[in-house]
N, C-alpha and C positions, 0 to 999 in steps of 0.2 A: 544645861540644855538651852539652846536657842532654838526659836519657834518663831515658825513664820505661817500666817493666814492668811488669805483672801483668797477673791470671789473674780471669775473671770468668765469669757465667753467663750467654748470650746470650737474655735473653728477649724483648726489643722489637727497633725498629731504633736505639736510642740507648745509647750505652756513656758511661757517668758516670767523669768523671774528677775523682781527687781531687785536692784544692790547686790547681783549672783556674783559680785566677784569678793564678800564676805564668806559667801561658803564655799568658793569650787576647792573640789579637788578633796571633797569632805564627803561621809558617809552618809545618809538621810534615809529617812523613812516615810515615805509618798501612801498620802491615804485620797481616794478622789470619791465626792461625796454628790451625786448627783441629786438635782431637785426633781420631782416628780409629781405633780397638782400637791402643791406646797408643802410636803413630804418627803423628807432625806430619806432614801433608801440604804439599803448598805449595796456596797459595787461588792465586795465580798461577802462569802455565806457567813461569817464569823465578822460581829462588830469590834469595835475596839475596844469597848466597856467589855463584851464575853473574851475578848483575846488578853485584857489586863489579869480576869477573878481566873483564867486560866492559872496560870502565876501567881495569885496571891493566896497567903493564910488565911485559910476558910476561918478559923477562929478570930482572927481581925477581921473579916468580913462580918462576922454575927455581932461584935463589939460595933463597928461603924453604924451596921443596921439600929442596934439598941439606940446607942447615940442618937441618931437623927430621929427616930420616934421619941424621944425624950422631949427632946428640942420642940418637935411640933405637938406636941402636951404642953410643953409649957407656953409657946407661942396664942393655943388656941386658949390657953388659960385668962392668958391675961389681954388677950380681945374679951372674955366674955365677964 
């Protein structure tokens, strides 16, 4: 997968992409993230975290949960 980021100033309806002559003529997936008093909204009703668990193994989902509460048990263990 190649991933491309950044942050631009919406003034027309066309967004310039740099080095686009690596991807033309390629399939992509456009997600556009608007700021709002310093708060990303979602432009769509559906984020992309709810558009992933859509798709994934709800049992690998409660495995990952466990995990990371682990993690921050033992994190907050050894600060105290």
């Amino acid at each position: 997968m190649y991933a491309i980021e950044f942050e631009t100033e919406l003034k027309n309806r066309f967004i310039e992409i740099k080095d686009f002559e690596k991807i033309a003529n390629k399939r992509a997936r456009v997600i556009i993230l608007i700021a709002d008093d310093d708060k990303i909204q979602k432009v769509k009703q559906n984020s992309l975290a709810g558009a992933l668990i859509e798709y994934a193994n709800p049992k690998l989902i409660e495995k990952e949960k466990d995990i990371a509460w682990q993690q921050v048990s033992e994190e907050k263990s050894a600060i105290s």
